[in-house]
N, C-alpha and C positions, 0 to 999 in steps of 0.2 A: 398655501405653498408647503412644500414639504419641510420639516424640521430638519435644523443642519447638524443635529446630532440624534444617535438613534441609544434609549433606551431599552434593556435589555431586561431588566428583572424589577420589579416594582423595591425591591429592598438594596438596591446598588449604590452604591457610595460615588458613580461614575458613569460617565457615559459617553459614548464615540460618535469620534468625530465625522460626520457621512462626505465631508469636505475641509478645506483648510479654515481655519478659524484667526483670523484677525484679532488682535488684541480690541479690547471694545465693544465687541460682537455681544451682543445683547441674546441669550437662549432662553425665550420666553416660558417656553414650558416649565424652566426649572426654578424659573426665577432668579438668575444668575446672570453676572456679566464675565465674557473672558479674558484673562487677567494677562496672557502671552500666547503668540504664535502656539497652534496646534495645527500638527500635518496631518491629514486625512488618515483614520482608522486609530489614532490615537486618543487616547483619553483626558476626559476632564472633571475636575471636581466637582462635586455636587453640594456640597458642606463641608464642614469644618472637620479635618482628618488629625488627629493628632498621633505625635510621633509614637510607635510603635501598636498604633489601632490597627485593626484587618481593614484591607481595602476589598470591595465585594465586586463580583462582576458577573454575570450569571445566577447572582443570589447566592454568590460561594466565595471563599475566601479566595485573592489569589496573589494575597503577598501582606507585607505590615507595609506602614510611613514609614522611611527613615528619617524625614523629616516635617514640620508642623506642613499641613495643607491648608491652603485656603481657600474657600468654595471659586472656580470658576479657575483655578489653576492646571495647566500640564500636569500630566500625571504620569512619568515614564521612570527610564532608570537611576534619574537623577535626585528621588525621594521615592522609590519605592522598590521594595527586596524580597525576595523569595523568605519565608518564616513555615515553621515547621506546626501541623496543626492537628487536631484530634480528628480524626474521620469516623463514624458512625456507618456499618457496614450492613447493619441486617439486612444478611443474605433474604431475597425473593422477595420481599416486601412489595415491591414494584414490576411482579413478574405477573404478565397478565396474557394467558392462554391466544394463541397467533387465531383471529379471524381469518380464518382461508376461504378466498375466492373460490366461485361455483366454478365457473370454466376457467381454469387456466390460462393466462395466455400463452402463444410460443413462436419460438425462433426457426429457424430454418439452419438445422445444427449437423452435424455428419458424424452417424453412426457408426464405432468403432466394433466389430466383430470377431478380432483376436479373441480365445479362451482368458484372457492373465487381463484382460481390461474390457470385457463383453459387456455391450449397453453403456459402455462410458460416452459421452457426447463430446465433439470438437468444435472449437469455434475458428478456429485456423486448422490448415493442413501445410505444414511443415515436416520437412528432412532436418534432422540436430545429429551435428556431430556432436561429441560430450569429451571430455578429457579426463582422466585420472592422476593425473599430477602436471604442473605446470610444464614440466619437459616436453609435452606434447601439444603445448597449445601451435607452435607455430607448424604445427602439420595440419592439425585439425584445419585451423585459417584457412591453409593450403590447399584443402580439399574443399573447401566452402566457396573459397575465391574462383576454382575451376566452373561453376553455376552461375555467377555472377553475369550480368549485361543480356543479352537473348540467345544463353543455354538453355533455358525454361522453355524457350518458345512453343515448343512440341509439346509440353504438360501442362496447358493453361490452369489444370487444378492443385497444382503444387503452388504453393505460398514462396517455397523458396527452402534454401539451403542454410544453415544458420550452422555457426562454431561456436558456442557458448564455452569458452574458456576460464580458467582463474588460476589462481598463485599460492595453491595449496597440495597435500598431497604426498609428502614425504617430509622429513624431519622433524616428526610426530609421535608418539607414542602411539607403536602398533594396537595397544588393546587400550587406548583412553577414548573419553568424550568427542574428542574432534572430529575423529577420523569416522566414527558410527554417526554423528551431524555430519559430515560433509557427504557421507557415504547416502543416506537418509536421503541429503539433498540430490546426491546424482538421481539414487534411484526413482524418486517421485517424477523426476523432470523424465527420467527413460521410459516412465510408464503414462508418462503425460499422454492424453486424449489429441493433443492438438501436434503430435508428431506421429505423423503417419509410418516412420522408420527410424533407428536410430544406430548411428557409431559408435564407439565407445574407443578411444584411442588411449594406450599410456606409450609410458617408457621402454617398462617392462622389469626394472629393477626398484621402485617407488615402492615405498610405504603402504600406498595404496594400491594395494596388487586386485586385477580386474576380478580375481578369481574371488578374492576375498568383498569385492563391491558386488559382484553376482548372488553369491550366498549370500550375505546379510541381507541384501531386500528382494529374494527367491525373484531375480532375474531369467530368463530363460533364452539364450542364443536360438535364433530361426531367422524365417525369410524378413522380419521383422526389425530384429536388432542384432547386430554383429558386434565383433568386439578382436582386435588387435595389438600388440605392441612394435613399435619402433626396432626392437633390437631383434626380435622375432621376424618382422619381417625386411630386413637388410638393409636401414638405413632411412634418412629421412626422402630423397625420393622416390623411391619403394615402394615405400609407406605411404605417401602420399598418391601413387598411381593408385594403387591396391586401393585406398579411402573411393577414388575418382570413380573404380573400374565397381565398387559397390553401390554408391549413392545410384549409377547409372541402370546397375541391375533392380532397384528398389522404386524406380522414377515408374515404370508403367503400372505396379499397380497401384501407388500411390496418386497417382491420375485420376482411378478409376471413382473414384468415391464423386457420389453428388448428395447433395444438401436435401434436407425432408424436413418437415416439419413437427418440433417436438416441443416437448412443455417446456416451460421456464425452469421446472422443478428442477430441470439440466445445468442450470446455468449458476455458477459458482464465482462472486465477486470480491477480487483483492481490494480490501480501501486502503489509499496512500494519500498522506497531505505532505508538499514540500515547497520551500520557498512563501511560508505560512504568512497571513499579515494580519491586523488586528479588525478587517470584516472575513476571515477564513470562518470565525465562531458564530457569525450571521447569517453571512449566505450558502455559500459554498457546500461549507460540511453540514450543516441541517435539513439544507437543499437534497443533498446527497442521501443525508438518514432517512429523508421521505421517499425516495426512490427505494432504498432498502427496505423500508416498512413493504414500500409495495410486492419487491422481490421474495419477503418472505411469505407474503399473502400468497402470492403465487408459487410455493412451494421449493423457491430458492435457497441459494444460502450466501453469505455476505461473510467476510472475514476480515476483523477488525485486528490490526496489530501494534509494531513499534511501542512498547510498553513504558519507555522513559517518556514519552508523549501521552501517557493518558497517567502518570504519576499527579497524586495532588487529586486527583478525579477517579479514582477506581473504585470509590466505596459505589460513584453511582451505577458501575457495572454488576458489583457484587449484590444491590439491591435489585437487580433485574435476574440476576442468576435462579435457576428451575429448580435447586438443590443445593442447600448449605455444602456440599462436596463440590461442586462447580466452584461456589463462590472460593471454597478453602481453594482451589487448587491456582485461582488467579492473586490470590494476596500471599501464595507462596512463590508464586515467580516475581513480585514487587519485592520481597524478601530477600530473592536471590537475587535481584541486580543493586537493591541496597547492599549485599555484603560484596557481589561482584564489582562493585564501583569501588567499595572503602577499600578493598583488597588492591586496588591499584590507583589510591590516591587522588581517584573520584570523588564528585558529588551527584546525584540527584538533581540536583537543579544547575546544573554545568548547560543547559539550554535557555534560552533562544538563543539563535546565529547570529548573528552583523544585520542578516537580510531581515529575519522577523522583526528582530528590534525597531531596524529602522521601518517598518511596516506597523509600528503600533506597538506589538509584545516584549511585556516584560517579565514576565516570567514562567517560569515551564508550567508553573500551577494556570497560570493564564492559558499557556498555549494547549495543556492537555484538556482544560474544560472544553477548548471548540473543540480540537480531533475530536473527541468520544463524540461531538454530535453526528459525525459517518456515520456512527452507527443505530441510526434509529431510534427507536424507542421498544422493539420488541423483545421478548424473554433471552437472555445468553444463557443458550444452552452446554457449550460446551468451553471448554478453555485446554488448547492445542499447544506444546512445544514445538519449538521451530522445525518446518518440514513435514511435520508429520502431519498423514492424509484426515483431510477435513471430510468425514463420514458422516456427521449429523446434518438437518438439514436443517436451519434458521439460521439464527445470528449466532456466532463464534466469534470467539476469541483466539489469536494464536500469539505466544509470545515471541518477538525478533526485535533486535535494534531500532532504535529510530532513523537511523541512515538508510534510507529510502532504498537505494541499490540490493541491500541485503535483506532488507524488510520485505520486498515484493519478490525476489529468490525465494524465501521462504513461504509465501503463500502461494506461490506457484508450481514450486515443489509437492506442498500442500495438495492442490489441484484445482489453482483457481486457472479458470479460462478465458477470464477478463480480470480487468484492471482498470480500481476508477482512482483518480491522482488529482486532488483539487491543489490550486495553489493561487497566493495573490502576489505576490514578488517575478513569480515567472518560472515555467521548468521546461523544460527540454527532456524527455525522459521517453524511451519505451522498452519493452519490456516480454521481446519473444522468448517461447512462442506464441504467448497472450497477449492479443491489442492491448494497448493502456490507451484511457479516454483521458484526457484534458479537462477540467472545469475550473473557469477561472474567477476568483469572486469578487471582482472589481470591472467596470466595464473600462476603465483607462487602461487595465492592462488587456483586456481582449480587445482594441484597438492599436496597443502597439505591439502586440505578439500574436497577433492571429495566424501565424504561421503554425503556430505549435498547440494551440487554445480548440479545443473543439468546441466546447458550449460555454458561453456566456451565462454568469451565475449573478451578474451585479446589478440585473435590474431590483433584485431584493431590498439593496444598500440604495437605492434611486428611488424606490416605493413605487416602480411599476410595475411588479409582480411578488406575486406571495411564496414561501418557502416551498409550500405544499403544490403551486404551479409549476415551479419550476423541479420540483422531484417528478413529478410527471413527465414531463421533456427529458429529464434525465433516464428516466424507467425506457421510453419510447427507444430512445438510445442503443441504451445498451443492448435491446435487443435484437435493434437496425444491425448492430457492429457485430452479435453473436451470431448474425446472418450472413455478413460477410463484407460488410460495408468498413471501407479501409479508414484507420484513424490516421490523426496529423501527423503523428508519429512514425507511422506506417510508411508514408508517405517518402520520408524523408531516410526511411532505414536504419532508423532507432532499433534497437533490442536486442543487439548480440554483446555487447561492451558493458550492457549490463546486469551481467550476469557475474552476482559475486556474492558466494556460499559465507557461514558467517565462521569466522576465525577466531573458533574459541580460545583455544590453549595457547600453550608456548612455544615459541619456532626454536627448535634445538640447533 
C-alpha cells in the first residue's frame, strides 16, 4: 500500500501528509506514531525538534521551532517561523550545458510578417485595444463589447477582441521609474506576437502621453496598430465609433493568417503558481520543471518569476546561473525588494496567504523552495526586469511580484505566449492574449474544480505516476494549446480583467 505520508529529502526533519492523519496513526517507515489530527499536505515530525532548531524540508531550511517538537507532532504555524539564514550562492556550480534534441518538436503556430516583429510566432490571433491612462478604459471596454456574441462570425480566425485596461497612467512623475515600466509594459504587449492588430486609446491630456509611449519602445502607427485620444476625437461616443469603425477595418486581414508548423524553439513559457498548498513542491511544480527541461531541450524558453516566492531559495538559482554576472544580477533584485519592502514597512516573509497556510505552508522559505521547482533543472541563463523582452533562449528569470495578476502581465509583456499556472487550493485565472493552462496538484481539487483545472497533476501525491510522466503530458500540452486547442480559461473568457501592469511608485 502506498505510504500515507510522502518523504522528500533523505535529511528532512518532516514529512507530508499524502492524506488526513488520525491521531494514532502509526507511519511505519518513520518509525513514529501521530500525535494529533494532520490535514492532508501538511506536516509532521520525524524527531525531536528543539526550540529555535532549523526545520528541513527539501533538504533546506525552511523556518526554526518556536516551540519544543516531538517526533510524530503537526508541524504548522503554531511551532514553527520563518528565521533568517546564510545561503551559500556559488554562482554556476550546478550549471550544466542544455542536451538539445535532434528533431525538434513543433506546434502549428501563426507566422507574423510585419517588419518591427518578422518571424515572431503566435499562439492566439487576437485584436487588443490597450489604454494609456485609466480615463479611457471605459471606451476601450466600449469598443471590445461592440465584437462580443457572433460579431466574429464572418472571421472564424480572429480569437476575438480583448480591452486590457488598468488604473495607472497619470499622477506620476513625467520622467520617473513607473511610467518607463508601465510604458515597457504597454509596449511589449502592442508588439505581442498573439495580436494580430492593435488600438491604443488615451485621454489625451494623461501623463502618459501616446506620443511619448510610441517613442520610448520605437512603436510605429500603420495598418497594424493605431492609436487615438478621447478629447482629440469628440468625446466618448466618438471615440468609441472611431475604435468600432477600426477594429472592423483590421478584421479581414487579421482573418487571413493560417496556422503552419514550427519548432518549439517558438514557444516561450510564463510559469505561475497561485492558491499554492503543501503538495504544490511535489507534484505540480516539479511536474511542471520536467515539462520545462523538455521545453528547453527543444529549443524553448520558460520564464520563471514572482521573486518574493523564490526568496529563502535563490541561492539555488544562482547555482544554476551560466556566469557569475547572471547570478549577481538575480541577488541584486532580492536586494532590492529587501530594501523595497523595509522602505514600506514590509517584510520578506509577509507570505503564505490564509489559502496556502491552510493547505500545509508555513512559510515563504517553504513556499519558495516548491515554486523554484517550475523551473527545472536547467542552466539560467539570463535574469530580466519586469517586461522586459525575454531574448535568450532557455530558462530565465524575470523579476515581478508574487501577485499572480501582475506577475504574468509582466512575462507576457516579456513575450511569453503561453502561460502554465499550477495551483492546489484552486484558481480561476486567464491571462489574454496568452492561454494560461491549469495544473492542479491534488486530485480532490481536479474533481471539484474541473471546470477551471486542465490537467490533473495528483496522481504523483497518489503514487500513480511519476514526476517525469507527468511533465510529459504536460510538454504534449502545451503544445496541443500553442496550436490552438482552447484552455478552461478560454472557455469561460478569462483574460481581459487581468491585465494589471505593476505600480511602482507614488500616486500623487
Amino acid at each position: 500500500m502506498t505510504s500515507p505520508t510522502i518523504r522528500i529529502h533523505p535529511t528532512d526533519n518532516v514529512v507530508i501528509a499524502r492524506r488526513q492523519l488520525l491521531p494514532g496513526t502509526v507511519l511505519e517507515s518513520e518509525g513514529i506514531t501521530v500525535s494529533a489530527l494532520v490535514p492532508p499536505g501538511h506536516k509532521v515530525s520525524t524527531r525531536a525538534i528543539a526550540v529555535g532548531e532549523p526545520v528541513l524540508r527539501y533538504g533546506q531550511v525552511i523556518g526554526a521551532a518556536t516551540a519544543t517538537i516531538a517526533p510524530g507532532q503537526h508541524v504548522h504555524v503554531h511551532n514553527l517561523a520563518f528565521s533568517a539564514f546564510e545561503r551559500s550562492h556559488e554562482p554556476g556550480v550546478d550549471a550544466r550545458p542544455t542536451a538539445y534534441v535532434d528533431s525538434p518538436a513543433t506546434f502549428d503556430g501563426i507566422v507574423r510578417d510585419e517588419p518591427w516583429r518578422k518571424g515572431r510566432i503566435a499562439t492566439r490571433n487576437y485584436i487588443g485595444i490597450l489604454t494609456s491612462v485609466n480615463c479611457s478604459a471605459t471606451v476601450a471596454r466600449g469598443i471590445a463589447d461592440h465584437f462580443r456574441g457572433d460579431a466574429l462570425a464572418d472571421v472564424p480566425n480572429v480569437d476575438g477582441v480583448v480591452a486590457l485596461t488598468h488604473g495607472m497612467g497619470c499622477a506620476t512623475a513625467a520622467d520617473g521609474e513607473e511610467l518607463q515600466v508601465l510604458r515597457r509594459t504597454l509596449g511589449g504587449y502592442a508588439r505581442h506576437p498573439n495580436f494580430a492588430a492593435v488600438l491604443i486609446v488615451g485621454l489625451g491630456c494623461e501623463t502618459n502621453q501616446i506620443q511619448g509611449l510610441v517613442a520610448q519602445e520605437g512603436l510605429a502607427e500603420g495598418a497594424n496598430l493605431a492609436t487615438f485620444s478621447i478629447q482629440d476625437s469628440g468625446g466618448t461616443a466618438k471615440t468609441v465609433a472611431r475604435g468600432v469603425d477600426l477594429v472592423k477595418s483590421m478584421l479581414p486581414a487579421a482573418n487571413r493568417v493560417t496556422r503552419q508548423p514550427v519548432p518549439a524553439s517558438h514557444l516561450t513559457v510564463g510559469l505561475q503558481c497561485g492558491g499554492s498548498d503543501g503538495y504544490s513542491g511535489i507534484s505540480a511544480n516539479p511536474a511542471l520543471g520536467a515539462a520545462v527541461d523538455r521545453l528547453v531541450r527543444h529549443g524553448g524558453t520558460a520564464i520563471l518569476s514572482e521573486t518574493p516566492e523564490i526568496y529563502g531559495g535563490e541561492h539555488l538559482l544562482t547555482r544554476r546561473a551560466v556566469s557569475p554576472a547572471v547570478a549577481d544580477k538575480l541577488i541584486a533584485r532580492i536586494r532590492w525588494w529587501e530594501a523595497y519592502t523595509a522602505r514600506n514597512g514590509m517584510q520578506m516573509d509577509n507570505n503564505p496567504s490564509a489559502g496556502n497556510k491552510a493547505g500545509g505552508l508555513t512559510t515563504i522559505l517553504e513556499k519558495s523552495l516548491g515554486a523554484i521547482a517550475k523551473g527545472g533543472t536547467t542552466a539560467l541563463v539570463d535574469v530580466l526586469e519586469f517586461a522586459m523582452p525575454a531574448t535568450a533562449r532557455g530558462f530565465v528569470f524575470m523579476d515581478t511580484p508574487g501577485y499572480d495578476p501582475v506577475s504574468a502581465t509582466g512575462q507576457v509583456a516579456g513575450g511569453a505566449n503561453l502561460i502554465c499556472f499550477t495551483t492546489g487550493r484552486g484558481s480561476a485565472y486567464g491571462c489574454a492574449p496568452s492561454p494560461s493552462l491549469k495544473l492542479s496538484t491534488n486530485t480532490a481539487l481536479w474533481q471539484r474544480q474541473q471546470d477551471d483545472i486542465d490537467i490533473d497533476c495528483g496522481g504523483i501525491v497518489d503514487g500513480l505516476e511519476t514526476v517525469d510522466e507527468a511533465g510529459e503530458r504536460i510538454f504534449r500540452l502545451m503544445l496541443d494549446t500553442a496550436s490552438g486547442r482552447r484552455t478552461k480559461s478560454e472557455t469561460h473568457g478569462y483574460g481581459q480583467n487581468e491585465f494589471v501592469p505593476w505600480q511602482l511608485g507614488a500616486v500623487m
